[in-house]
PQR file with spaces between the fields and no chain letter, atoms N, CA, C, O and H, PARSE charges and radii, in Angstrom:
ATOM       1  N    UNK     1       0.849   -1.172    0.000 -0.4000 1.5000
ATOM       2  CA   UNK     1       0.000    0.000    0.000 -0.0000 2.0000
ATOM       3  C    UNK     1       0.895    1.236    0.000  0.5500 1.7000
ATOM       4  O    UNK     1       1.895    1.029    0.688 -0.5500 1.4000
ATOM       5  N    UNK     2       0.853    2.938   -0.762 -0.4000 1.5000
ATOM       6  CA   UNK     2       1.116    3.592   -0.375 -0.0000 2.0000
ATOM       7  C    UNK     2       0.642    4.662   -0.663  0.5500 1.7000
ATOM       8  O    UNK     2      -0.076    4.626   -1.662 -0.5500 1.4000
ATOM       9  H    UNK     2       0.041    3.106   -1.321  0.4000 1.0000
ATOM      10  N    UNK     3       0.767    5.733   -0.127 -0.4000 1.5000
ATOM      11  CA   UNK     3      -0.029    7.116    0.008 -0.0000 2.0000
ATOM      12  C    UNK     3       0.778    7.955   -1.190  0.5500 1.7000
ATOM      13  O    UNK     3       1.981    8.001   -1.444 -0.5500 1.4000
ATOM      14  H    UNK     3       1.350    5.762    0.685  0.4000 1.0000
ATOM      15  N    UNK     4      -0.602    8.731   -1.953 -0.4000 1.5000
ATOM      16  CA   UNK     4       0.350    9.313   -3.306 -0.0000 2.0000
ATOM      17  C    UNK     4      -0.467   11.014   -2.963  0.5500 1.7000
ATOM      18  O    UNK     4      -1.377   11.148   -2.146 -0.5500 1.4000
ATOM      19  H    UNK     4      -1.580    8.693   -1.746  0.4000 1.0000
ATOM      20  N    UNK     5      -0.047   11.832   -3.559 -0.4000 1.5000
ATOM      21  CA   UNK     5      -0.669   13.138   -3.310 -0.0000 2.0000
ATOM      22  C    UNK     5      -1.137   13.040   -4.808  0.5500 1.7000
ATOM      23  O    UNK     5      -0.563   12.256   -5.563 -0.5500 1.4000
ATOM      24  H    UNK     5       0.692   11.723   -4.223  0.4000 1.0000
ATOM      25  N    UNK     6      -2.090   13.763   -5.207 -0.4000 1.5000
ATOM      26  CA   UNK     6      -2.865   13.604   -6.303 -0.0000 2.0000
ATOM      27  C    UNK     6      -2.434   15.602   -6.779  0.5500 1.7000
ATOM      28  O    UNK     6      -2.741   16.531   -6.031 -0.5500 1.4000
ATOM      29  H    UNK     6      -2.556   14.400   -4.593  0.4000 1.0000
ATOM      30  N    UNK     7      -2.017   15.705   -7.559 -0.4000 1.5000
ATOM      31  CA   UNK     7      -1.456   17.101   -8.108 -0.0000 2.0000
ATOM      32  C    UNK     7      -1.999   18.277   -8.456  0.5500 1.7000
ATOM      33  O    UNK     7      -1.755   19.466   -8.247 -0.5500 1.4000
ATOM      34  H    UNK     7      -1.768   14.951   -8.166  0.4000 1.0000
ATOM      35  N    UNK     8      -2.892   17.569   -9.111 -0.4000 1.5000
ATOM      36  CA   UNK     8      -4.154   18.278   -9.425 -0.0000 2.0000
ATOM      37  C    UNK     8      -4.981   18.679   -8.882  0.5500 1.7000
ATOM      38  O    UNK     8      -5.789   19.483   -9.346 -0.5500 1.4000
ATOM      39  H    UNK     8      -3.090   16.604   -9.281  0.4000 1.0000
ATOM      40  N    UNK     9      -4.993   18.091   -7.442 -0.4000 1.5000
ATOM      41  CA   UNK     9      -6.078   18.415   -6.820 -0.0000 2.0000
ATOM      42  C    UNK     9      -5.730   19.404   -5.199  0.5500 1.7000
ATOM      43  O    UNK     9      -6.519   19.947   -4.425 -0.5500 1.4000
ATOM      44  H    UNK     9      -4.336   17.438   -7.065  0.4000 1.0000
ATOM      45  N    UNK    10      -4.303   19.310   -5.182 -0.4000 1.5000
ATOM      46  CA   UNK    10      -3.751   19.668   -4.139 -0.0000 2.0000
ATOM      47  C    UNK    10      -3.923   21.081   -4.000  0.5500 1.7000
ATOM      48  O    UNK    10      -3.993   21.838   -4.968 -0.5500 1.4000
ATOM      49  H    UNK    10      -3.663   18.870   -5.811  0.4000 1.0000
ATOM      50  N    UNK    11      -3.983   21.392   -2.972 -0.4000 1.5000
ATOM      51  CA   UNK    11      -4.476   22.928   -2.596 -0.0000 2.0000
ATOM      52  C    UNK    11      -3.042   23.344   -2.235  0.5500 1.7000
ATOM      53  O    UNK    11      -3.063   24.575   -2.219 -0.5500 1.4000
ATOM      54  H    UNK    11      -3.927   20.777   -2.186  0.4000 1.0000
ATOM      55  N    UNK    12      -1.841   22.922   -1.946 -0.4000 1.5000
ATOM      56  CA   UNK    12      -0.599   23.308   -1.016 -0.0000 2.0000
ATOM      57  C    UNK    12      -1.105   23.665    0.166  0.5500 1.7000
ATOM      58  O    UNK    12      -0.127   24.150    0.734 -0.5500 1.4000
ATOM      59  H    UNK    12      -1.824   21.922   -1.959  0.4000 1.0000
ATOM      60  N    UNK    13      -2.429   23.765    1.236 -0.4000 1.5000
ATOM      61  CA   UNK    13      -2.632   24.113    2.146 -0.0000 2.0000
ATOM      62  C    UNK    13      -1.365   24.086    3.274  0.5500 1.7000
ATOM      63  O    UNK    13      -0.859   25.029    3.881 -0.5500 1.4000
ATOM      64  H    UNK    13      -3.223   23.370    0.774  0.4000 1.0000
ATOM      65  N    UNK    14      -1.117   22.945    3.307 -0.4000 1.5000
ATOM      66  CA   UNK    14      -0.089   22.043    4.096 -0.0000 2.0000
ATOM      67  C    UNK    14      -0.479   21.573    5.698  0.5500 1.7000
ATOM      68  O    UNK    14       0.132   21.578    6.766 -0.5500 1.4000
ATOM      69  H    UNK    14      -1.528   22.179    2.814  0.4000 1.0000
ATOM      70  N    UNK    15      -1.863   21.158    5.244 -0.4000 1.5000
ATOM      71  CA   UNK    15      -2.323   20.500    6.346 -0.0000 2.0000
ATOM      72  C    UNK    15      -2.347   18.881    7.173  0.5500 1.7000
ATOM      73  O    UNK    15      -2.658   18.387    8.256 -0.5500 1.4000
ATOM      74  H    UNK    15      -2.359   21.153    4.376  0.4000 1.0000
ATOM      75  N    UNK    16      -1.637   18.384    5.463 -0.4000 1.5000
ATOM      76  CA   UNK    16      -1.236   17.090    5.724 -0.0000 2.0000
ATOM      77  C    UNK    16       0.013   16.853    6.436  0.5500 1.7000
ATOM      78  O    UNK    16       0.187   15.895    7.189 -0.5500 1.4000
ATOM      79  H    UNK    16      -1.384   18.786    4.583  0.4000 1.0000
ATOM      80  N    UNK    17       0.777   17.648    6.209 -0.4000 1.5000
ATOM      81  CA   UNK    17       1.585   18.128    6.554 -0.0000 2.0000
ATOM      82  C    UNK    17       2.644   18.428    7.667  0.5500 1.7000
ATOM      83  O    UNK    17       3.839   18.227    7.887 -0.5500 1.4000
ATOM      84  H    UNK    17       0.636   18.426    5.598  0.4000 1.0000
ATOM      85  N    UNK    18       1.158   19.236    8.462 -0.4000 1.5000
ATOM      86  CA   UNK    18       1.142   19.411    9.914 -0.0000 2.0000
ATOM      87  C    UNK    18       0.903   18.433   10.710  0.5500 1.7000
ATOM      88  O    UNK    18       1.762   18.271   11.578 -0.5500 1.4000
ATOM      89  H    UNK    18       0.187   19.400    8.283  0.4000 1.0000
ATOM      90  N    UNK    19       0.114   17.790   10.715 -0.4000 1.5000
ATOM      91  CA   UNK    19      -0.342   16.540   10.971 -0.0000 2.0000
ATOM      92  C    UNK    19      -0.068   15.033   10.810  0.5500 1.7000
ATOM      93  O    UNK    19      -0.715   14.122   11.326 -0.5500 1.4000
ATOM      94  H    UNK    19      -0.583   17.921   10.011  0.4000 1.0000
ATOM      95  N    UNK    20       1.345   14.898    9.749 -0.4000 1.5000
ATOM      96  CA   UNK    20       1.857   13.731    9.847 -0.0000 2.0000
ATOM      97  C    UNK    20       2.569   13.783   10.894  0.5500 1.7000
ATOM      98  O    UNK    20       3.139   14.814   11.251 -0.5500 1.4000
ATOM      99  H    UNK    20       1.871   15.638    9.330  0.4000 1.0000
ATOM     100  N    UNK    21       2.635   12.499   11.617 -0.4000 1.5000
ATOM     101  CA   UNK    21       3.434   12.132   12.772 -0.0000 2.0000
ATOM     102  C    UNK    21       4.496   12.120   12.479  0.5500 1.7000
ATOM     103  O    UNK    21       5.177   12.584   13.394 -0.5500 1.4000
ATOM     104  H    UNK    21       2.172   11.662   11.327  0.4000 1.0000
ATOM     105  N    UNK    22       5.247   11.734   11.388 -0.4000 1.5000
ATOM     106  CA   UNK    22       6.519   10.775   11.034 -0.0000 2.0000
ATOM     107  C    UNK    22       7.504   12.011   10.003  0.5500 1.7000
ATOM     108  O    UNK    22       8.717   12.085    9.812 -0.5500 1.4000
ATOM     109  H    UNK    22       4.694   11.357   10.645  0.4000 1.0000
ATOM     110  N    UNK    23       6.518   12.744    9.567 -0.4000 1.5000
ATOM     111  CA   UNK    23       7.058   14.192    8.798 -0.0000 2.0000
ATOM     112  C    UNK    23       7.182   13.665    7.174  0.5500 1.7000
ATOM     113  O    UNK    23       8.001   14.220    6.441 -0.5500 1.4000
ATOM     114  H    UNK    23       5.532   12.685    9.722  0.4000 1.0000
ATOM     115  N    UNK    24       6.751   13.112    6.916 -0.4000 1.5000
ATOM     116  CA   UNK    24       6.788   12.217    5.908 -0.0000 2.0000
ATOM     117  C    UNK    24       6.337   12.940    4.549  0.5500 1.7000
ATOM     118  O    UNK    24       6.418   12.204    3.566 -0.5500 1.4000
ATOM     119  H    UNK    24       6.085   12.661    7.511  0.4000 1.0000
ATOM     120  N    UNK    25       6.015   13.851    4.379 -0.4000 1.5000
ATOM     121  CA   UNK    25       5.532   15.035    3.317 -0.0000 2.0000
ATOM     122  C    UNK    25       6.299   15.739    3.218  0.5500 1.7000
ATOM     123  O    UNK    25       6.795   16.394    4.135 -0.5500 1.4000
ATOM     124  H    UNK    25       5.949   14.449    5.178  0.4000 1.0000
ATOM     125  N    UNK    26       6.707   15.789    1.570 -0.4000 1.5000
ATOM     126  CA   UNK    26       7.743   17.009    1.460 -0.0000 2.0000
ATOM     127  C    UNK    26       6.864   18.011    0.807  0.5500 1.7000
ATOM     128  O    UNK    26       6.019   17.684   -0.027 -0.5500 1.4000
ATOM     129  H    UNK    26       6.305   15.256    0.826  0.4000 1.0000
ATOM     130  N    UNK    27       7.094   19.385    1.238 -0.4000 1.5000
ATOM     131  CA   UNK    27       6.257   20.423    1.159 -0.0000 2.0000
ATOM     132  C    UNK    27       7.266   21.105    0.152  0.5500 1.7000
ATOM     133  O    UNK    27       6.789   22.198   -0.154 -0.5500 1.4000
ATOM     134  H    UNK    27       7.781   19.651    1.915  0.4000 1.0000
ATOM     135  N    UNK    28       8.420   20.898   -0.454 -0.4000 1.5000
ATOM     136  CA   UNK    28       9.091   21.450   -1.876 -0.0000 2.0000
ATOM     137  C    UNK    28       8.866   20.965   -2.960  0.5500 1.7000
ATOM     138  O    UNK    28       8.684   19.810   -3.344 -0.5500 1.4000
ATOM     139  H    UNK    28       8.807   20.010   -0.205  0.4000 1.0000
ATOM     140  N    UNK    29       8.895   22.326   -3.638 -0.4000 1.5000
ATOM     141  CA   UNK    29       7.708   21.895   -5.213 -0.0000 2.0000
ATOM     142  C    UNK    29       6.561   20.955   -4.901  0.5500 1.7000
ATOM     143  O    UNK    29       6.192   20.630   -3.772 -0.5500 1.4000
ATOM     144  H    UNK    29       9.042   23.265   -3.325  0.4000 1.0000
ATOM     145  N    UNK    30       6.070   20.580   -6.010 -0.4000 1.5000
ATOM     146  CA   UNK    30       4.480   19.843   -5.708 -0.0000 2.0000
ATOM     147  C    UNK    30       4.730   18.789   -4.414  0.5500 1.7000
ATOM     148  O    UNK    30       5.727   18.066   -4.402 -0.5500 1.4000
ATOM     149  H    UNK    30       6.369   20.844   -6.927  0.4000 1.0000
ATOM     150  N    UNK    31       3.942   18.771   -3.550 -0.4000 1.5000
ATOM     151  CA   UNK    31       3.616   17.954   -2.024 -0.0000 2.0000
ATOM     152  C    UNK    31       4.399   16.583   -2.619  0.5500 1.7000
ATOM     153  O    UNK    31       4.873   16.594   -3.755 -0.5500 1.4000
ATOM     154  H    UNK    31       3.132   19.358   -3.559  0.4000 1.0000
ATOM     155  N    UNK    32       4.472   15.617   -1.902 -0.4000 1.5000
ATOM     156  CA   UNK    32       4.913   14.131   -2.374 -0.0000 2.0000
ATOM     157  C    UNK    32       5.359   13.977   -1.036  0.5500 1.7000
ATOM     158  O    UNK    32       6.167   14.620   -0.367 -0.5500 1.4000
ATOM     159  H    UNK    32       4.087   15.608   -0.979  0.4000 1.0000
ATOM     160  N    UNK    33       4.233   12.385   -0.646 -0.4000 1.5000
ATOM     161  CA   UNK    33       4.779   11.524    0.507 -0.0000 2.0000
ATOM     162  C    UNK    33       5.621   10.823    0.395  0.5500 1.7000
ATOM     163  O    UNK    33       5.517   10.017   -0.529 -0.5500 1.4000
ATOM     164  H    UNK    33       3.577   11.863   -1.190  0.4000 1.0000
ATOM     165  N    UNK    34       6.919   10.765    1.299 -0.4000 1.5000
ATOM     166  CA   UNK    34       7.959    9.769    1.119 -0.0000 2.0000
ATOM     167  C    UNK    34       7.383    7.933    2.152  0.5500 1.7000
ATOM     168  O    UNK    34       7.245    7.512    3.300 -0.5500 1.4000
ATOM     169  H    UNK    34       7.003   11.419    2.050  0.4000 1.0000
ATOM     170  N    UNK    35       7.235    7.419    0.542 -0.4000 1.5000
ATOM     171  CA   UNK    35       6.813    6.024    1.146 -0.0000 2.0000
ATOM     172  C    UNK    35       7.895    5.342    2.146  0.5500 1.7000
ATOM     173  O    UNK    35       7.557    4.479    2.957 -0.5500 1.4000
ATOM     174  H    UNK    35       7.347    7.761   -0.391  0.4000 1.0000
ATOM     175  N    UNK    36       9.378    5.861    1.997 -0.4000 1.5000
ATOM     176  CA   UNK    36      10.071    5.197    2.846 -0.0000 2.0000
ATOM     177  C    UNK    36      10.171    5.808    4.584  0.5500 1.7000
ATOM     178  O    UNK    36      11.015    5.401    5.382 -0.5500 1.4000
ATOM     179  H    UNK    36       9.652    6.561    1.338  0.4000 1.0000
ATOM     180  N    UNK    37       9.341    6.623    4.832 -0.4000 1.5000
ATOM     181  CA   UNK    37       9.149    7.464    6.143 -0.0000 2.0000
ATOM     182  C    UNK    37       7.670    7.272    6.473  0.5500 1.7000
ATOM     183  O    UNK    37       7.281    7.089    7.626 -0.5500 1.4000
ATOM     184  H    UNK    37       8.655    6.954    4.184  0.4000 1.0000
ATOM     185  N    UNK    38       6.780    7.328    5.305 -0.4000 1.5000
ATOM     186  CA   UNK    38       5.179    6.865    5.451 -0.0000 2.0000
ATOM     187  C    UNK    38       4.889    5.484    6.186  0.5500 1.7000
ATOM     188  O    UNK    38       5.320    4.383    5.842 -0.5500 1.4000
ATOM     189  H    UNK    38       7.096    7.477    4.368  0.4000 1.0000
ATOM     190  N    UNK    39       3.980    5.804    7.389 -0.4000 1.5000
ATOM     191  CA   UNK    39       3.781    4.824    8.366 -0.0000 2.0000
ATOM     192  C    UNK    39       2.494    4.118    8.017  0.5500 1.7000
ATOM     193  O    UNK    39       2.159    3.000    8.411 -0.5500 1.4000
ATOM     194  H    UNK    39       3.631    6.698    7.669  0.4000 1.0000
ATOM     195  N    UNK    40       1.606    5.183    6.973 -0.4000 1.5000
ATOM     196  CA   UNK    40       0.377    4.482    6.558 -0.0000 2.0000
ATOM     197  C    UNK    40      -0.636    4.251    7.678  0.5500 1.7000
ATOM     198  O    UNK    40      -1.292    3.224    7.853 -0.5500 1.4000
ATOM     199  H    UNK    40       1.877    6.091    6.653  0.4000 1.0000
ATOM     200  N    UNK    41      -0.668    5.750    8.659 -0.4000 1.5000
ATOM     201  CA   UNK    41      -1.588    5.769    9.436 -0.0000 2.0000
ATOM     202  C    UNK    41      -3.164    6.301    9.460  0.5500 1.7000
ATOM     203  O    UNK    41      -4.062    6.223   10.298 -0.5500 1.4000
ATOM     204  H    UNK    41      -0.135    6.584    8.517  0.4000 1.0000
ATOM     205  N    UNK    42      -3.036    7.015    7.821 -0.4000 1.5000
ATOM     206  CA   UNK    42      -4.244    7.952    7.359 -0.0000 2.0000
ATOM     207  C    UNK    42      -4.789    9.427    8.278  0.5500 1.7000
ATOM     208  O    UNK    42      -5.884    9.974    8.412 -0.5500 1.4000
ATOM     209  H    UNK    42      -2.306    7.078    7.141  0.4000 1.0000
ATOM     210  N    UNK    43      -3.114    9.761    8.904 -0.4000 1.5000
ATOM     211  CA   UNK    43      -3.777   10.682    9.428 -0.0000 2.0000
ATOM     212  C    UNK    43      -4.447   12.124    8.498  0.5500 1.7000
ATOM     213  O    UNK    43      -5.289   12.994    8.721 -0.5500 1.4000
ATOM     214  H    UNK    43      -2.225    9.317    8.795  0.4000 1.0000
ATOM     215  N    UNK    44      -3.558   11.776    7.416 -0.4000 1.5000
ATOM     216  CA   UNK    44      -3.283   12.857    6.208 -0.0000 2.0000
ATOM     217  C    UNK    44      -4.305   12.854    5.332  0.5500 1.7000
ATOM     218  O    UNK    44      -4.763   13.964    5.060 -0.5500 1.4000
ATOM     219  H    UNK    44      -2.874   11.069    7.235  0.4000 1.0000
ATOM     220  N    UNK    45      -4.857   11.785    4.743 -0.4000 1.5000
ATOM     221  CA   UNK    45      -5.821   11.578    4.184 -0.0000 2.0000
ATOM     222  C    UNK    45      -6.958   11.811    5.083  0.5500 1.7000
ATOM     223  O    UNK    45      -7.622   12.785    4.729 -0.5500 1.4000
ATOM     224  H    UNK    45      -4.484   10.883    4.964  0.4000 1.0000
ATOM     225  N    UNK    46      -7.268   11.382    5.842 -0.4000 1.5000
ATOM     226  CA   UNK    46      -8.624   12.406    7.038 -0.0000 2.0000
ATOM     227  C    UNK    46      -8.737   13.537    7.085  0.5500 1.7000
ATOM     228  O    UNK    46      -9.806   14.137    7.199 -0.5500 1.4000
ATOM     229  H    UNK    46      -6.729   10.591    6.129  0.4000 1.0000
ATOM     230  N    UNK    47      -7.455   14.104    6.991 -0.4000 1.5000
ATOM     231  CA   UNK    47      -6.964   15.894    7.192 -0.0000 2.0000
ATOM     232  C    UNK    47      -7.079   16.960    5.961  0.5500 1.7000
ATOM     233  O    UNK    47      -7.256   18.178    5.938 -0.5500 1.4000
ATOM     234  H    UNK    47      -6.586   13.617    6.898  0.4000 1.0000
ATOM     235  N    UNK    48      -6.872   15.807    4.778 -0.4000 1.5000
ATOM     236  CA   UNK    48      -7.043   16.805    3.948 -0.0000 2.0000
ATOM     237  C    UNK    48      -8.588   17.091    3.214  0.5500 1.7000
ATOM     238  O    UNK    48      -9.238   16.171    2.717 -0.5500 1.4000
ATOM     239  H    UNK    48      -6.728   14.817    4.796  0.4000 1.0000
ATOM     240  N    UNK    49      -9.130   18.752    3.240 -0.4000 1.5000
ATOM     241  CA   UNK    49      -9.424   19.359    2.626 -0.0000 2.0000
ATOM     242  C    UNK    49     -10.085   18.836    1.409  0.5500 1.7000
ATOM     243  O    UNK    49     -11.271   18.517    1.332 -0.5500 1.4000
ATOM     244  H    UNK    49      -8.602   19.499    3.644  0.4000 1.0000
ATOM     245  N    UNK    50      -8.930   18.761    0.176 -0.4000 1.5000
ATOM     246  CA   UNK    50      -9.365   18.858   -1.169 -0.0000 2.0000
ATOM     247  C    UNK    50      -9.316   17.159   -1.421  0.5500 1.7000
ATOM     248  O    UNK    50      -9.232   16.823   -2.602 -0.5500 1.4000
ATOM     249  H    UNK    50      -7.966   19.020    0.238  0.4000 1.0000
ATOM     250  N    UNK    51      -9.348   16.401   -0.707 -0.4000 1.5000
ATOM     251  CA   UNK    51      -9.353   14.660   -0.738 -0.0000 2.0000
ATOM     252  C    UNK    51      -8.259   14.332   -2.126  0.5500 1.7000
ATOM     253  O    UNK    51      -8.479   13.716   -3.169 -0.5500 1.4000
ATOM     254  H    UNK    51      -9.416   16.674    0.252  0.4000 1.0000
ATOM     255  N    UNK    52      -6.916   15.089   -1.585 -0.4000 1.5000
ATOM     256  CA   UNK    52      -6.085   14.823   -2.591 -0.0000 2.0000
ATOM     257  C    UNK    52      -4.769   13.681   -2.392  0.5500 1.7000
ATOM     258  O    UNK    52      -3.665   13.561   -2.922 -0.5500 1.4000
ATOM     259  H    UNK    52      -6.738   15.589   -0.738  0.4000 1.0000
ATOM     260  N    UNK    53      -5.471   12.985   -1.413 -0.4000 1.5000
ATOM     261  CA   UNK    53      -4.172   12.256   -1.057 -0.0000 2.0000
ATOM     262  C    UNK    53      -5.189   10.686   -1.408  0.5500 1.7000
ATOM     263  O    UNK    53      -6.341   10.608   -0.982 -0.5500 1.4000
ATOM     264  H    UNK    53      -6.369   13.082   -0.983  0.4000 1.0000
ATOM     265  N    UNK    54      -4.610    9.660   -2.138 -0.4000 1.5000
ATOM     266  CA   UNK    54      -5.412    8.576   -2.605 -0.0000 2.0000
ATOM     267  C    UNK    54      -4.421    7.391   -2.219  0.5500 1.7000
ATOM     268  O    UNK    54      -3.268    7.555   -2.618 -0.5500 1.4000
ATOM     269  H    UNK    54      -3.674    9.723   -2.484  0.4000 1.0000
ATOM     270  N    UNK    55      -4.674    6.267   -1.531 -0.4000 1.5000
ATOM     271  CA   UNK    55      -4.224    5.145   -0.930 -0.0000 2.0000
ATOM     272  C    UNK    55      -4.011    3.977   -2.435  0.5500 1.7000
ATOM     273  O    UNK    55      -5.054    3.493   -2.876 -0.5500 1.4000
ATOM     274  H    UNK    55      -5.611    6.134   -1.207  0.4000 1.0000
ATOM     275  N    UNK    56      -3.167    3.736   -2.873 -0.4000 1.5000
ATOM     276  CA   UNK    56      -2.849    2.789   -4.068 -0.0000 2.0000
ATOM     277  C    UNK    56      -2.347    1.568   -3.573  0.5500 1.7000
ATOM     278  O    UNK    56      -1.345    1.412   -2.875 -0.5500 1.4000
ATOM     279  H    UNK    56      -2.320    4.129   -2.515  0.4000 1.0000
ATOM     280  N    UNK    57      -3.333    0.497   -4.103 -0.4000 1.5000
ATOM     281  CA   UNK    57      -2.786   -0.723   -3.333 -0.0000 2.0000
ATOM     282  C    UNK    57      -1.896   -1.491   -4.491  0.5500 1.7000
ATOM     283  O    UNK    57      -2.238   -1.474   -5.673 -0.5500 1.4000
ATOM     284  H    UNK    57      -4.147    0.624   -4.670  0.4000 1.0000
ATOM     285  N    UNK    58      -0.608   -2.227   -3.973 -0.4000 1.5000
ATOM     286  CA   UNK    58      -0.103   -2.893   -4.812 -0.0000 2.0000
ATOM     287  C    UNK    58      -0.110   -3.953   -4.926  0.5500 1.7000
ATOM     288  O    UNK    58      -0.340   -4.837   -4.100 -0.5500 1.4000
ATOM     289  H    UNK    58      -0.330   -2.241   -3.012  0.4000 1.0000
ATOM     290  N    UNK    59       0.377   -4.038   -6.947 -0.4000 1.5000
ATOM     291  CA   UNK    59      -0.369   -5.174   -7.966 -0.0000 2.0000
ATOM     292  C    UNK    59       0.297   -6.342   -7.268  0.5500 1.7000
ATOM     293  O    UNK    59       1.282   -6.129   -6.560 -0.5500 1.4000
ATOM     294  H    UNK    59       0.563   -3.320   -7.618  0.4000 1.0000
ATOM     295  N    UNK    60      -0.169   -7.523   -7.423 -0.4000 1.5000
ATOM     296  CA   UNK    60       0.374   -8.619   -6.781 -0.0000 2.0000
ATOM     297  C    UNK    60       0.772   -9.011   -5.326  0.5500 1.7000
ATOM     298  O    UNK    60       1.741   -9.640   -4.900 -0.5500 1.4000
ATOM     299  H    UNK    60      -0.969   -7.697   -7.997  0.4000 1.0000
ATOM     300  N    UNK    61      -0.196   -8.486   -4.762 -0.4000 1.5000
ATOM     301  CA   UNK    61       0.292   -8.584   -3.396 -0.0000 2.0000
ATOM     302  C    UNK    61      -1.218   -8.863   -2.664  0.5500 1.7000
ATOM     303  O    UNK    61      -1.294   -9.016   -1.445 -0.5500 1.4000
ATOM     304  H    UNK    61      -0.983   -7.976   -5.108  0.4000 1.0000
């Protein structure tokens, strides 16, 4: 599973942001969660606003 920021839809608020535990959002140039720091707790996806953060499950697994 991992958490993707969706680009298009992102506001830059930076509320996901604030609210990750693990700091796991880089807030330079367009947003992007780092899957290798992402704990996959959904605090970010609850938090955001413009429902720009989308959970992608992976193929074969």
């Amino acid at each position: 599973m991992q958490y993707i920021i969706i680009e298009e839809k992102c506001s830059s608020c930076g509320l996901c942001a604030d609210v990750c535990p693990v700091e796991a959002i880089n807030q330079m140039g367009p947003y992007a969660i780092d899957d290798q720091l992402c704990i996959k707790c959904g605090v970010c996806l609850d938090e955001c606003p413009s429902m720009a953060i989308k959970v992608m499950e992976e193929e074969g697994v």
